[in-house]
C-alpha positions in Angstrom: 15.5 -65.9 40.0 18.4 -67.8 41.7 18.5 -67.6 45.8 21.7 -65.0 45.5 19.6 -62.6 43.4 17.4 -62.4 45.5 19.0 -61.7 48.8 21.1 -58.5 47.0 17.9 -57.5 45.2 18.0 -53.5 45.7 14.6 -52.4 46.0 12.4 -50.2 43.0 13.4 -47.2 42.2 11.2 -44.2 42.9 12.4 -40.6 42.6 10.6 -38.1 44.8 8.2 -36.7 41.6 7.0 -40.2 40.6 6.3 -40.5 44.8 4.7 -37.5 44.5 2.7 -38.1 41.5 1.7 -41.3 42.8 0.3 -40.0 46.0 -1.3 -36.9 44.6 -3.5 -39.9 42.2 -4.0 -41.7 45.6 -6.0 -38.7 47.0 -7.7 -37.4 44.4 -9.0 -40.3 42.4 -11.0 -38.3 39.9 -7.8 -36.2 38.6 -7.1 -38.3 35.6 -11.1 -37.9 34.3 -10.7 -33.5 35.2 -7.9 -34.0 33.1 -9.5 -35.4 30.4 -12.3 -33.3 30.7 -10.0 -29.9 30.1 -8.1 -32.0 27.4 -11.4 -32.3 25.4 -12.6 -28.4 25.3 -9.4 -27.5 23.7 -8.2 -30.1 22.0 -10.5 -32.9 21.3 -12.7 -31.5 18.7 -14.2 -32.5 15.8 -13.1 -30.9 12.5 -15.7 -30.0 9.6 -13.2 -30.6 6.9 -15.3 -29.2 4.5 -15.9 -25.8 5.9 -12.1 -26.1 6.7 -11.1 -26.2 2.9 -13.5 -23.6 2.4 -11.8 -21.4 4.5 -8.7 -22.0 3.6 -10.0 -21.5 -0.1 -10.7 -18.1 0.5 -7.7 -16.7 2.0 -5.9 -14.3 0.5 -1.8 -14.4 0.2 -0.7 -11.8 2.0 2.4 -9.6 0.5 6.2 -9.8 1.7 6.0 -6.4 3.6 2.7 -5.5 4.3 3.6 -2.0 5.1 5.2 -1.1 1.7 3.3 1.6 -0.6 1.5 0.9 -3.9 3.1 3.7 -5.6 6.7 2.8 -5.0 
């Protein structure tokens, strides 16, 4: 980087979230594992594909307009 590039060189960037964000990480170092932790007991399950096509096996179509009559 040439001498005059560096002398007008505006400083990074940082809006006030990414500040924020960036501090709250700097006091509470184990947020990123909690968050991990709360990701994994909703979301990061294993599937049992097999019962899964089972399931979906036995479902039954349901009609248009489940509240229509039989007779009519």
């Amino acid at each position: 980087m040439s001498i005059l590039l560096r002398i007008f060189r505006r400083p990074d960037y940082n809006s006030d979230i990414s500040q924020f964000i960036g501090q709250l990480k700097a006091d509470k170092p184990d947020l990123e594992a909690k968050q991990l932790a709360g990701r994994a007991l909703l979301w990061d399950k294993q599937i049992n594909r097999e019962a899964q096509a089972d399931w979906l096996d036995a479902r039954v179509p349901q009609k248009p307009y489940v509240y229509q009559t039989e007779g009519k």
